[in-house]
Backbone of each chain as ProteinMPNN parsed JSONL, in Angstrom:
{"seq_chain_A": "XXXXXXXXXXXXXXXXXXXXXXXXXXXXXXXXXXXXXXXXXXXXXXXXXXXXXXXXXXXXXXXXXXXXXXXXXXXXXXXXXXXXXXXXXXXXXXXXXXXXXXXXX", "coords_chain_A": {"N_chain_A": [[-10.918, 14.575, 9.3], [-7.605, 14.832, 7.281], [-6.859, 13.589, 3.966], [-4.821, 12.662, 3.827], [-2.223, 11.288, 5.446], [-1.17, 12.73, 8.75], [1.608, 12.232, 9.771], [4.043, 11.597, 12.213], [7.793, 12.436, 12.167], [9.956, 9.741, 10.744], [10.882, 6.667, 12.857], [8.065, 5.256, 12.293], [4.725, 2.913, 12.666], [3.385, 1.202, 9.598], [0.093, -0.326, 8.811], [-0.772, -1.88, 6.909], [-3.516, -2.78, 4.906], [-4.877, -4.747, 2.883], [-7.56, -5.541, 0.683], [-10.283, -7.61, -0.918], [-14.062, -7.723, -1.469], [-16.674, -9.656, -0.7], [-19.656, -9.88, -1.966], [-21.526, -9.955, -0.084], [-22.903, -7.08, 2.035], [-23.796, -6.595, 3.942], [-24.034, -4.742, 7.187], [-21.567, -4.154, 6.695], [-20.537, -1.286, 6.048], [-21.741, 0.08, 8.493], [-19.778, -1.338, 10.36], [-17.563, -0.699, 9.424], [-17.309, 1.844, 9.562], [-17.845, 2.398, 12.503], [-15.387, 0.841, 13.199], [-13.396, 2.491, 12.171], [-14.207, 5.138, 13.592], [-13.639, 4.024, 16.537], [-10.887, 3.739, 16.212], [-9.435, 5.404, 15.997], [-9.319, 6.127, 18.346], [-7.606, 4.959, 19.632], [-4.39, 4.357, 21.757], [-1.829, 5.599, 20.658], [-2.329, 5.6, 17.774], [-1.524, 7.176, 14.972], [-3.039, 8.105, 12.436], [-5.047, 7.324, 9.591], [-5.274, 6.455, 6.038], [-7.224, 5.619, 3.08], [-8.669, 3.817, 0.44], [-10.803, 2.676, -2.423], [-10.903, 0.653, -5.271], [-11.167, -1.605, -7.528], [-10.047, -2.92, -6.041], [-9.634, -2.767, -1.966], [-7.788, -0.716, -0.096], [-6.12, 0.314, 3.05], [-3.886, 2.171, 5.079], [-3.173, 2.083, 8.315], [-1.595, 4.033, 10.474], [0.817, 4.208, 13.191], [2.163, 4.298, 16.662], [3.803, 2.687, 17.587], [4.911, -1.151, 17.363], [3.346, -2.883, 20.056], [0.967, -1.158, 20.488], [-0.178, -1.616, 17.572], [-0.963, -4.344, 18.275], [-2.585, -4.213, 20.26], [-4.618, -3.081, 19.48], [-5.505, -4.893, 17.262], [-6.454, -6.835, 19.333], [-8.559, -5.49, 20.338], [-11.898, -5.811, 21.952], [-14.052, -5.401, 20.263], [-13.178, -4.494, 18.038], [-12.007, -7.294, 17.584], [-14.324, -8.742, 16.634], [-15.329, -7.502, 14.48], [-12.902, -8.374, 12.89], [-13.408, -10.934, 12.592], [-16.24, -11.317, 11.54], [-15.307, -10.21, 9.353], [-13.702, -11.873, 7.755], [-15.557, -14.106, 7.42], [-17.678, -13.068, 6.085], [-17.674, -10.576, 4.71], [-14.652, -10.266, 3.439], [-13.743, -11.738, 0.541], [-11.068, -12.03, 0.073], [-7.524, -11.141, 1.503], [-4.903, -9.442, 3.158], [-2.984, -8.415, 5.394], [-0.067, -6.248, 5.767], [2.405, -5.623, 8.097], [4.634, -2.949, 8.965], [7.369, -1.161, 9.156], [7.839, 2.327, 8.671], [10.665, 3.714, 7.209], [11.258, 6.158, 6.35], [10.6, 9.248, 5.086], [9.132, 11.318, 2.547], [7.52, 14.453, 1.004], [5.24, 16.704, -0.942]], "CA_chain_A": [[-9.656, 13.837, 9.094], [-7.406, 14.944, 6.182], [-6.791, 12.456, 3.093], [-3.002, 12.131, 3.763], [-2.593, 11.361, 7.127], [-0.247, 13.943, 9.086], [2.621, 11.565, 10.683], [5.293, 12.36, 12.646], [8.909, 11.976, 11.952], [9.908, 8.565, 10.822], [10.52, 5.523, 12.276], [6.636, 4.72, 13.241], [4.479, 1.654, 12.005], [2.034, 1.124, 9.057], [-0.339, -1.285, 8.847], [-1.311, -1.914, 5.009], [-4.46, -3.985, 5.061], [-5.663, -4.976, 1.189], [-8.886, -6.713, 0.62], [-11.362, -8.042, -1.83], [-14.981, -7.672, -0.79], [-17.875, -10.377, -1.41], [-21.186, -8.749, -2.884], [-22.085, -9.124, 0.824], [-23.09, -5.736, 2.116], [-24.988, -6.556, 5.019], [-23.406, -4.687, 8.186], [-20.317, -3.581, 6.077], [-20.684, -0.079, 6.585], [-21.683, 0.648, 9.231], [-19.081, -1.674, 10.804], [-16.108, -0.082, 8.597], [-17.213, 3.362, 10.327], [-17.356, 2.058, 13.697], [-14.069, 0.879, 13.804], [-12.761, 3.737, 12.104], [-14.08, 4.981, 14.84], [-12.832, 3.216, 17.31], [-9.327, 3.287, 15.941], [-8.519, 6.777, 16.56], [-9.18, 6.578, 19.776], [-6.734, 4.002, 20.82], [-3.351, 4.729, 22.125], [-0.513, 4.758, 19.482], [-2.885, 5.254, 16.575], [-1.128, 8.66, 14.422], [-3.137, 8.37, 11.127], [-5.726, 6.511, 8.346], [-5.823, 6.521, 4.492], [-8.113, 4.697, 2.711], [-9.536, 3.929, -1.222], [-11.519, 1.59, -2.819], [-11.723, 0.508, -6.475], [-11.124, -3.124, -7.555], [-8.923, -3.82, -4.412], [-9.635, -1.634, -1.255], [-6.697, -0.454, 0.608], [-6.235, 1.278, 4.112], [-3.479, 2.267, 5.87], [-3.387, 2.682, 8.803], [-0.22, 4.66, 11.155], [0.63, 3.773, 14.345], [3.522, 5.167, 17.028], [4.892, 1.455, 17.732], [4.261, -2.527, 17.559], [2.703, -2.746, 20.991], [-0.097, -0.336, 19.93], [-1.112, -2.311, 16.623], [-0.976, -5.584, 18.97], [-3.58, -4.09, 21.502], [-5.757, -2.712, 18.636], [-5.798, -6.058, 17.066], [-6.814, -7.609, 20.51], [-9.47, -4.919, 20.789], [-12.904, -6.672, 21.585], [-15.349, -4.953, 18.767], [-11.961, -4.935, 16.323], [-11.781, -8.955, 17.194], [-15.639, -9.498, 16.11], [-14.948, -7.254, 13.006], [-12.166, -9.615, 12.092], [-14.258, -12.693, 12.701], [-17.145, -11.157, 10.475], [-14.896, -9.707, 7.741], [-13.415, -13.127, 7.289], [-16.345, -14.775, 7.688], [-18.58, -12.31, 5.392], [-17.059, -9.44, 4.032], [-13.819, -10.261, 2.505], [-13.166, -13.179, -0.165], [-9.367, -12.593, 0.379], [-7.281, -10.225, 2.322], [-3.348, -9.425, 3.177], [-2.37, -7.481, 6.034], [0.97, -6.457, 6.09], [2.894, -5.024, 9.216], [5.87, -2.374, 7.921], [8.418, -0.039, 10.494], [8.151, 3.24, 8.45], [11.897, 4.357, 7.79], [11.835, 7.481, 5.726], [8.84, 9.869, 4.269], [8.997, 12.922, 2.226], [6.121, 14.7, -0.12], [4.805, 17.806, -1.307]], "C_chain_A": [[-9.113, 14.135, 7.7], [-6.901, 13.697, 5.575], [-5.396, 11.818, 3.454], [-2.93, 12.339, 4.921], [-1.273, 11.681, 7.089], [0.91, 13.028, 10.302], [3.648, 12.437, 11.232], [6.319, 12.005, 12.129], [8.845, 10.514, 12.122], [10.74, 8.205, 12.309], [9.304, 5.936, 13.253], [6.226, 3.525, 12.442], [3.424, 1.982, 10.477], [1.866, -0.271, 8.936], [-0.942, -1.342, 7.685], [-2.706, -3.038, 4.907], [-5.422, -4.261, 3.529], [-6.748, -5.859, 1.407], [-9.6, -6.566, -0.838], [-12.596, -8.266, -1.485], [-15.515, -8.774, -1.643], [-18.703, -9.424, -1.658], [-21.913, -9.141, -1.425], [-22.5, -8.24, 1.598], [-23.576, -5.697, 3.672], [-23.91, -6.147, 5.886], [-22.18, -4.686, 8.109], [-19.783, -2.689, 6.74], [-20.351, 0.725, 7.706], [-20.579, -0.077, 10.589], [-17.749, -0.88, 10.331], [-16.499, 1.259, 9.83], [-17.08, 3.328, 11.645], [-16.204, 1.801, 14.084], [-12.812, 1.807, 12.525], [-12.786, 4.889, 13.29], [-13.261, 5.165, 16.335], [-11.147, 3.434, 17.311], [-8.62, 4.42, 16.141], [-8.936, 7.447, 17.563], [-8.214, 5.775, 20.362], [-5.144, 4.824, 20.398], [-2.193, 4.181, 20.734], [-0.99, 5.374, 17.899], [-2.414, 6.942, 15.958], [-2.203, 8.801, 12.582], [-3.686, 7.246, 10.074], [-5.718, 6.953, 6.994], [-6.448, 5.521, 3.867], [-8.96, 4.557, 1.043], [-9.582, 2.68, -1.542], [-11.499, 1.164, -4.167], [-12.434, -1.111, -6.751], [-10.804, -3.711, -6.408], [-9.072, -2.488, -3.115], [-7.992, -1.458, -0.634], [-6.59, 0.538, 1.55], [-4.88, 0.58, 4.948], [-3.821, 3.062, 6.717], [-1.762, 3.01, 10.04], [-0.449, 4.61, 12.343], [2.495, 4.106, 14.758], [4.214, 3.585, 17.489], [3.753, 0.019, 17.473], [3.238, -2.678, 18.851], [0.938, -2.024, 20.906], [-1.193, -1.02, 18.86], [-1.419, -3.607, 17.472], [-2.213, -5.096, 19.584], [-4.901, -3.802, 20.62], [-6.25, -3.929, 17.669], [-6.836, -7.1, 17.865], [-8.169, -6.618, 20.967], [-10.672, -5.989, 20.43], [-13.605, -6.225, 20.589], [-14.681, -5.099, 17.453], [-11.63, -6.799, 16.791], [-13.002, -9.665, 16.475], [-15.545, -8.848, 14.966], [-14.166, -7.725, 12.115], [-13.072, -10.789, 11.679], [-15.393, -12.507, 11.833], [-16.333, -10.781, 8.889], [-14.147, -11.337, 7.121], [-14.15, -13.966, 6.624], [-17.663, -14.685, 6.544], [-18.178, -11.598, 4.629], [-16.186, -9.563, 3.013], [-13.963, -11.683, 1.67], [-11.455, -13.4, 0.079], [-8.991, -11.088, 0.797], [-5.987, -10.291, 2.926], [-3.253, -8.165, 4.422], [-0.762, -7.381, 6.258], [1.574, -5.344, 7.239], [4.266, -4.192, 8.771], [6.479, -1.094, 9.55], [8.733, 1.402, 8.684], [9.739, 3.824, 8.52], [11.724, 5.97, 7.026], [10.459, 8.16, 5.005], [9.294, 11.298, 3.652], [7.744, 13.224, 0.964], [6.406, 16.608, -0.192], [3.193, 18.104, -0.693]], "O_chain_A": [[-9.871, 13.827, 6.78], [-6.526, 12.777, 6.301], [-5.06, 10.64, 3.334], [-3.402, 13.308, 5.514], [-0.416, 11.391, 6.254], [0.91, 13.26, 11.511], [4.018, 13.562, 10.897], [6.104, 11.049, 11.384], [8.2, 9.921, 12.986], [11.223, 9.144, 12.943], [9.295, 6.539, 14.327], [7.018, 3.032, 11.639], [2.779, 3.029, 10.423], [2.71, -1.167, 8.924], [-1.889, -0.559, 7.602], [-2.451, -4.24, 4.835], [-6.581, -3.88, 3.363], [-6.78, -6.779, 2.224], [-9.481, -5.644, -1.645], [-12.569, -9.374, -0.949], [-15.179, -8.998, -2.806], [-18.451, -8.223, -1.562], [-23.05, -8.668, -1.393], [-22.557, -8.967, 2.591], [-23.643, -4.681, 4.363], [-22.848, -6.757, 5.763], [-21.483, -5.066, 9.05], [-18.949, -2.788, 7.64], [-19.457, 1.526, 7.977], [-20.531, 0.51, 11.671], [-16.967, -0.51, 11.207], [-15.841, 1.415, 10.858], [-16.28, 4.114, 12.151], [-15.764, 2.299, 15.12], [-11.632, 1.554, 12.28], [-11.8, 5.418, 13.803], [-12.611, 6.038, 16.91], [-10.388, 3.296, 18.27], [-7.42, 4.475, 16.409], [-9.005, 8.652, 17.805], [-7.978, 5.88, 21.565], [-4.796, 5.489, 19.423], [-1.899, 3.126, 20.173], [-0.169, 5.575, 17.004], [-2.968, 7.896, 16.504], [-1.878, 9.635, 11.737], [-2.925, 6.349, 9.71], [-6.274, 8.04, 6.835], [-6.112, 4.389, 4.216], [-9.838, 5.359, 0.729], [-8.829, 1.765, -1.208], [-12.667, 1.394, -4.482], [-13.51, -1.622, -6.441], [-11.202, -4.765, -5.913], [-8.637, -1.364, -3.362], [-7.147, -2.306, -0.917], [-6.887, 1.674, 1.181], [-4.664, -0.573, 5.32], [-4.397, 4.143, 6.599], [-0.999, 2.075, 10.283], [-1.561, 4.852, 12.814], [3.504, 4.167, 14.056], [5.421, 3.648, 17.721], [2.525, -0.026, 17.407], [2.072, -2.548, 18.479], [-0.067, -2.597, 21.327], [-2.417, -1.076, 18.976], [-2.558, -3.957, 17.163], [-3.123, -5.867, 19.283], [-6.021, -4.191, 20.949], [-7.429, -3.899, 17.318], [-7.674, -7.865, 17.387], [-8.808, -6.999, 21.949], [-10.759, -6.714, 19.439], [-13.752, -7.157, 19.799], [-15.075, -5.505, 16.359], [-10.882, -7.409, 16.026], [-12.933, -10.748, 15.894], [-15.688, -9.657, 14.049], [-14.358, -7.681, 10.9], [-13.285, -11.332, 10.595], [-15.698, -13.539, 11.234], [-16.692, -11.018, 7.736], [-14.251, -11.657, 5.937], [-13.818, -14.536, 5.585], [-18.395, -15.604, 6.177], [-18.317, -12.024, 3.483], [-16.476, -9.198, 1.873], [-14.315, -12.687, 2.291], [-10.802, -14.434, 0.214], [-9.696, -10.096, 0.609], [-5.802, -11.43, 3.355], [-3.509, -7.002, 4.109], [-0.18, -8.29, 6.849], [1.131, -4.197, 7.18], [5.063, -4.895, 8.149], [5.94, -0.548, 10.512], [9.641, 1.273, 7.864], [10.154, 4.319, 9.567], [12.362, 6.876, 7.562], [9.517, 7.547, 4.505], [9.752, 12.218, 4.328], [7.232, 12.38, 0.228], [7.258, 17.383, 0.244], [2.615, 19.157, -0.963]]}, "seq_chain_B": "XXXXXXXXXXXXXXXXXXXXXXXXXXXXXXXXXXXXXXXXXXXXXXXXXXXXXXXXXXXXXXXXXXXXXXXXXXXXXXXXXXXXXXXXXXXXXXXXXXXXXXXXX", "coords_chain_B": {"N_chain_B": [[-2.311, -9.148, -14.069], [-2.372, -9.907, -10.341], [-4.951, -8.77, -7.785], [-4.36, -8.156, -5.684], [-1.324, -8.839, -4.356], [1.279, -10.851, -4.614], [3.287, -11.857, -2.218], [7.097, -12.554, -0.979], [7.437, -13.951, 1.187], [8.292, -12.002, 4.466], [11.415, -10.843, 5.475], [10.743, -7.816, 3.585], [10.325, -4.361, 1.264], [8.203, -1.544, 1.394], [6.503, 0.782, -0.56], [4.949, 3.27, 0.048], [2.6, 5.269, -1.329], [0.79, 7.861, -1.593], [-1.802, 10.372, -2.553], [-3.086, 13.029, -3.552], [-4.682, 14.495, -6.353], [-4.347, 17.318, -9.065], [-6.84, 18.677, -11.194], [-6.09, 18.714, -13.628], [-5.209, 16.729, -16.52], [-3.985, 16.08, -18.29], [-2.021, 13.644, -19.793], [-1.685, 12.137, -18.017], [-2.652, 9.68, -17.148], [-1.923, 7.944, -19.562], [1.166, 8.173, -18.212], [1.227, 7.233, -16.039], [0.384, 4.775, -16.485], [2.724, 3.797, -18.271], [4.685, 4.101, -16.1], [3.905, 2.09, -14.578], [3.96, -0.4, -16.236], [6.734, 0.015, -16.936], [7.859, -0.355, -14.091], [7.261, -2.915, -13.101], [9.384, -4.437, -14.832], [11.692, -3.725, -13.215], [14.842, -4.577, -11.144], [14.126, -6.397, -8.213], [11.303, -5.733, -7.707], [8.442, -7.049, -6.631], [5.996, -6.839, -6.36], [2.564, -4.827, -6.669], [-0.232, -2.631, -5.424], [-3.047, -0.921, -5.487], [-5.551, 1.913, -5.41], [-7.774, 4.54, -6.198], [-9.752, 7.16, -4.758], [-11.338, 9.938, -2.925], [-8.675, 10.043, -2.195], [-5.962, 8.793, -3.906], [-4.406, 5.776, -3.706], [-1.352, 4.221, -3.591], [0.708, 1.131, -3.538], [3.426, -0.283, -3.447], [5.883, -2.592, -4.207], [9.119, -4.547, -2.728], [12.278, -5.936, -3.008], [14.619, -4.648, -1.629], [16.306, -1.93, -0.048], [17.967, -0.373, -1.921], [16.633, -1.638, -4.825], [14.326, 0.099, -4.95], [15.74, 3.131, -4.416], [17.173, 2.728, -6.954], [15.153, 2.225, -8.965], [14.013, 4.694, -8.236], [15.353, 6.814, -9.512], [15.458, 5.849, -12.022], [15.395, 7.512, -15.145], [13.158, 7.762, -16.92], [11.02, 7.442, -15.079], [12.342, 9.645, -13.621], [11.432, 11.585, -14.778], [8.301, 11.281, -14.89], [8.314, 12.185, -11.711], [8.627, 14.4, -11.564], [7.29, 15.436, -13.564], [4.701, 15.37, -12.288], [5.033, 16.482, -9.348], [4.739, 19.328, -10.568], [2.185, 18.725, -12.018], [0.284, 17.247, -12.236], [-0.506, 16.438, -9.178], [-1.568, 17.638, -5.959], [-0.926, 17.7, -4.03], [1.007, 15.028, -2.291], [2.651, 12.022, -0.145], [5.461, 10.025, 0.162], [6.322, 6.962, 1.899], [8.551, 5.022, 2.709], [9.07, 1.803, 3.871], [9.379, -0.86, 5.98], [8.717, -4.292, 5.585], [7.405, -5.757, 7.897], [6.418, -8.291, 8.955], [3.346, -10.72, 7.531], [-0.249, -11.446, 7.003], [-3.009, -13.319, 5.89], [-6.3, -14.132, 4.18]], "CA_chain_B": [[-1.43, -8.54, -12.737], [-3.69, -10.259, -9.134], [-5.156, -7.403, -7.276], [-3.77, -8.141, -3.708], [0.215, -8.622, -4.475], [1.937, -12.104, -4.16], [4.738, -11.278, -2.306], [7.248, -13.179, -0.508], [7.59, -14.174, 3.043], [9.146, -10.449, 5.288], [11.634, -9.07, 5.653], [10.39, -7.088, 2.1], [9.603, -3.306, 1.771], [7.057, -1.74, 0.638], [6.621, 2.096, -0.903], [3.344, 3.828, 0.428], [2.316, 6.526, -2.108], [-0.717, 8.538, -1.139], [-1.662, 11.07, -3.283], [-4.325, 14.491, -4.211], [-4.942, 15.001, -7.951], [-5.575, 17.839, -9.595], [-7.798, 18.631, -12.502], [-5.039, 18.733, -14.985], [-5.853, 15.072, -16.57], [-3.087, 15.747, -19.302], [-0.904, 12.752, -19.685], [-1.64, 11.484, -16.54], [-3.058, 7.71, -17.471], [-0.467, 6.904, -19.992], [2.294, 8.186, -17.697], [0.325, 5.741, -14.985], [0.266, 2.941, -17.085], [3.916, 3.362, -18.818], [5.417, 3.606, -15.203], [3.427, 0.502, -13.989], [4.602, -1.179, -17.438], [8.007, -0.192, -16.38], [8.01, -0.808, -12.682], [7.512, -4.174, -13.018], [10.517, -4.917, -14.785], [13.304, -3.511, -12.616], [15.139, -5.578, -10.418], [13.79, -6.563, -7.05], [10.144, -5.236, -7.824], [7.703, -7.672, -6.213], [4.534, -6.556, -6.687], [1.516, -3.593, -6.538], [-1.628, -2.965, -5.289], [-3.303, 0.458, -6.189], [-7.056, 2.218, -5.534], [-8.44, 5.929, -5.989], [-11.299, 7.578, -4.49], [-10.829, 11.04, -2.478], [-7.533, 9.796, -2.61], [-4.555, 7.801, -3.956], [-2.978, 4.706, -2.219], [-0.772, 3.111, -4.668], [1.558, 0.847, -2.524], [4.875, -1.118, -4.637], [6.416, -4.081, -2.915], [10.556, -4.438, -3.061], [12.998, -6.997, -2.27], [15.442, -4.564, -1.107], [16.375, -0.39, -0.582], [18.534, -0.466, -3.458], [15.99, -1.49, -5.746], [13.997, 1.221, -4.702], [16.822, 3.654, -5.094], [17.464, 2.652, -8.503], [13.774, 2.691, -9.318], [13.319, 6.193, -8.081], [16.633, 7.562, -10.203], [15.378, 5.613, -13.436], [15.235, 8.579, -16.298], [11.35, 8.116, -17.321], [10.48, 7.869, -13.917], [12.169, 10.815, -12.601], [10.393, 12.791, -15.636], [7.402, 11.067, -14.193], [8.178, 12.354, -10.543], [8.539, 16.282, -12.343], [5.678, 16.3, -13.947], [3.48, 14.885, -11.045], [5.278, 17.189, -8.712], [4.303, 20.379, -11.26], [1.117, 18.793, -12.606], [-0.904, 16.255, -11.347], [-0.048, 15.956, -7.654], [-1.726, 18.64, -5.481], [-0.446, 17.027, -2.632], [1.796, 13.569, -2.005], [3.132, 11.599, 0.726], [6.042, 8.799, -0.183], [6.994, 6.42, 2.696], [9.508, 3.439, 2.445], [8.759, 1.221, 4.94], [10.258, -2.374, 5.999], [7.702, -4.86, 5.939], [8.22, -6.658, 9.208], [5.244, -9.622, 9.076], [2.227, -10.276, 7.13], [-1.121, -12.338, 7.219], [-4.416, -13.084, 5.427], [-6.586, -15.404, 3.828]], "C_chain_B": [[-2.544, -9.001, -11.61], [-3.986, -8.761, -7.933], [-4.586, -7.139, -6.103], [-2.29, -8.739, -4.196], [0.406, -9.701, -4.032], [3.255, -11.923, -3.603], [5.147, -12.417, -1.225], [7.333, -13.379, 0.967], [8.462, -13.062, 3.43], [10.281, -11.277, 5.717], [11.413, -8.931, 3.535], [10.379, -5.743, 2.055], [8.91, -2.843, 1.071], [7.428, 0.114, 0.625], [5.046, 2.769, -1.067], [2.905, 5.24, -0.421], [1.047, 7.103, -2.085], [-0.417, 9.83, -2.222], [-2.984, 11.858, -3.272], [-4.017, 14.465, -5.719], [-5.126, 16.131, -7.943], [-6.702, 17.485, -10.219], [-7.561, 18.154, -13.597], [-4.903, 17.136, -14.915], [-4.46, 14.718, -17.512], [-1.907, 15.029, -19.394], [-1.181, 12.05, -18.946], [-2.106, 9.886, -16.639], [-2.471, 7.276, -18.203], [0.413, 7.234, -19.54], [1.826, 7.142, -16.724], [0.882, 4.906, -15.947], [1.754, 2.747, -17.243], [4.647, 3.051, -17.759], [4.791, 2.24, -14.526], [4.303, -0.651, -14.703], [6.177, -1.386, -17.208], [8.855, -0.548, -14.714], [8.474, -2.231, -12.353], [8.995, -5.206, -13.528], [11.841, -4.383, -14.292], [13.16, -4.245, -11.524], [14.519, -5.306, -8.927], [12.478, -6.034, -6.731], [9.489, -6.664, -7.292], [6.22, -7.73, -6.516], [3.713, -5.126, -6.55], [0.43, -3.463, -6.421], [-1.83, -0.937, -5.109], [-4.791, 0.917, -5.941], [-7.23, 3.682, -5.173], [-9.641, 5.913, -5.483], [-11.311, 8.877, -3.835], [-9.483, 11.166, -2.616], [-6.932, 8.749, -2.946], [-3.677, 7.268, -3.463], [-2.575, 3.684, -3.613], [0.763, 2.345, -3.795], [2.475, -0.139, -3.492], [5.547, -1.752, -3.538], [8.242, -4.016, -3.695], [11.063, -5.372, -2.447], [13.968, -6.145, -1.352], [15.714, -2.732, -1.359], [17.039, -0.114, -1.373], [18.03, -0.512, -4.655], [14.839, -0.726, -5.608], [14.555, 2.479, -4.831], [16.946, 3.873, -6.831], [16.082, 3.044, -9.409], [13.42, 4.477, -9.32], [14.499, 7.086, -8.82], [16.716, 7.107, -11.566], [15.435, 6.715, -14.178], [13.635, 8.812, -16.624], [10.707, 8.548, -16.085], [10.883, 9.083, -13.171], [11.703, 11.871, -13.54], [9.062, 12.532, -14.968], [7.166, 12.038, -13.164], [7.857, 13.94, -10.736], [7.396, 16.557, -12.22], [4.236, 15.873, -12.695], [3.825, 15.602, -10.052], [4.524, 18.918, -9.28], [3.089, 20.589, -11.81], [0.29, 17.961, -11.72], [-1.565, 15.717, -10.366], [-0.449, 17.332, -7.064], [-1.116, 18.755, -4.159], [-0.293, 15.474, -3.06], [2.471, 13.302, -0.937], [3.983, 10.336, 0.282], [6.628, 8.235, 1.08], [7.492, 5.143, 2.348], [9.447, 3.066, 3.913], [8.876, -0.101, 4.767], [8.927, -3.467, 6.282], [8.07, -5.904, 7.029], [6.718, -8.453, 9.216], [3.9, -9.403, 8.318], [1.293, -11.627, 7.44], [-2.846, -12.118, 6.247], [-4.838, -14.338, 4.961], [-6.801, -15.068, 2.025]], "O_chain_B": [[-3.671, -8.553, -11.82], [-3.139, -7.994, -7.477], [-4.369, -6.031, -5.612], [-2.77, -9.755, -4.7], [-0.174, -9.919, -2.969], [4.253, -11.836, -4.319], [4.314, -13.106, -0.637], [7.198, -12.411, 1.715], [9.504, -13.018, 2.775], [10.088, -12.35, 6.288], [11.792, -9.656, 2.615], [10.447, -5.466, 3.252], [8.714, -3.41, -0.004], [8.218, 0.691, 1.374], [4.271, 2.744, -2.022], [2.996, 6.296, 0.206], [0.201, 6.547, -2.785], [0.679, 10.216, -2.627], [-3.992, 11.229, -2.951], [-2.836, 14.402, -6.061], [-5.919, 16.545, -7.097], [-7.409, 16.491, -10.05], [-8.238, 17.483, -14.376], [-4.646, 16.425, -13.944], [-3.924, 13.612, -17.577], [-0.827, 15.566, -19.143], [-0.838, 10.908, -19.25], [-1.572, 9.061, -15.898], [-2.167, 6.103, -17.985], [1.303, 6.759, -20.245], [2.328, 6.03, -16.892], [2.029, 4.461, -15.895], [2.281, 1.821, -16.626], [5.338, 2.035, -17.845], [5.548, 1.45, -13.961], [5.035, -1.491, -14.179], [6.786, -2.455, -17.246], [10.008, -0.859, -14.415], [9.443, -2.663, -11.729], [9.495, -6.19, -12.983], [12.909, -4.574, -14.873], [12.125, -4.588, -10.953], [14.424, -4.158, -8.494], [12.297, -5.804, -5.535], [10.216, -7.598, -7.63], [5.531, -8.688, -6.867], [4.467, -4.195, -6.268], [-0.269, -4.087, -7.219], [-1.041, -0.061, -4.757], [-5.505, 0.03, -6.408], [-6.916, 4.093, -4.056], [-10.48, 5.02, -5.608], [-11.258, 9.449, -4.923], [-8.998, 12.197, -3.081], [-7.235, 7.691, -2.394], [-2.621, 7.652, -2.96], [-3.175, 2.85, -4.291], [1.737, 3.044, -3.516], [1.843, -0.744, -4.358], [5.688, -1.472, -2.347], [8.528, -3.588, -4.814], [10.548, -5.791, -1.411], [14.262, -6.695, -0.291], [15.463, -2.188, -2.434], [16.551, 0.91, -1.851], [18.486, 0.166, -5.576], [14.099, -1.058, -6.534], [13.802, 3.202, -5.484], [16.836, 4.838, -7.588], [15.993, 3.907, -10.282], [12.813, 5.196, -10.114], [14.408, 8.283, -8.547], [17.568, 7.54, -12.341], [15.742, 7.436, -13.228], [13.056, 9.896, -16.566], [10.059, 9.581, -15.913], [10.172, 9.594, -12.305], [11.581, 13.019, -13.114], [8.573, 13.522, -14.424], [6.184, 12.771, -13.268], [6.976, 14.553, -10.133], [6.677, 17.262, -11.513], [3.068, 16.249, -12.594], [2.825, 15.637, -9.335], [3.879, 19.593, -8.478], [2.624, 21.686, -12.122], [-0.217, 18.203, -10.625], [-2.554, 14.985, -10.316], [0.182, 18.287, -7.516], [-0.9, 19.737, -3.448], [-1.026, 14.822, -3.804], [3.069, 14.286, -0.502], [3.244, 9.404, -0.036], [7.527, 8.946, 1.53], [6.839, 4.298, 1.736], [9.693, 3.781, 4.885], [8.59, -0.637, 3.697], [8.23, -3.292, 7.281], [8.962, -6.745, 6.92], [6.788, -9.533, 9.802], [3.324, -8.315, 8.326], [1.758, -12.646, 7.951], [-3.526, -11.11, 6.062], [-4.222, -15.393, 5.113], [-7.086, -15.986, 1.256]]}, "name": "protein", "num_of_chains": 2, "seq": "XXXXXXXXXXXXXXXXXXXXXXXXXXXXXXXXXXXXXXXXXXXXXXXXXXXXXXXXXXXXXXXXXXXXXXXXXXXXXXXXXXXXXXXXXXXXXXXXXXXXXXXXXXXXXXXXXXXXXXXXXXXXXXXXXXXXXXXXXXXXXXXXXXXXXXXXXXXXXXXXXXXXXXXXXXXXXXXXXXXXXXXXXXXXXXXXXXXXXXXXXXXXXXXXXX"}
């Protein structure tokens, strides 16, 4: 998977998801990789970026609303919510965004 | 500055900046800092949340595409955009994107 994920022409979605981890560790990991995973196999899903320092941050690209809705509602991504809440994060912001315009080098 | 962005209730937008480094280090953390320093005070800036590691997700919150606009046509900053296009940037991706709903704890 390259670092800068390879979208298509705008409009599509991102999903911006910021967090703050506890110093819990347990079943982090290897949960983060699972539903990484997971996530680019479901329908809709065009693209992840992801970095960590103080504050993690991962987007992730998606070809409409409908798509992030179902991947939300996925069962293994609903018990990874319910643990990262629960365990993982101390605080945490997802925000939902309609991609209008992109250019780079 | 809080690490996860206080921003206000959507519609907002947000400016997704992914990024490759080079090598070339020269300048590059006080042009960082001075545009952070200056980010914050132009109009309709909201907030920022920021983390390296393979790569660069530095994401800037906006009240409105105008002040985004204006931001990206400041004078320092479009010396900024130069020299990070010529130096520092091996690869970049900029998307403006409408923040349509958010959630967390």
């Amino acid at each position: 998977m390259s670092l800068i994920a390879t979208t298509p022409k705008p409009p599509y979605y991102a999903v911006i998801f910021t967090s703050l981890r506890t110093e819990d560790d347990e079943g982090y990991g290897e949960m983060a990789n699972r539903m990484l995973e997971l996530a680019v196999q479901q329908e809709g899903f065009l693209g992840v970026e992801s970095a960590r320092e103080d504050v993690g941050i991962t987007v992730s690209y998606w070809s409409d609303l409908e798509s992030i809705k179902r991947w939300k509602q996925h069962g293994e991504h609903r018990e990874a919510q319910r643990l990262g809440r629960q365990t993982w994060y101390s605080s945490f912001k997802t925000r939902i965004a309609k991609v209008e315009r992109d250019y780079g080098i």
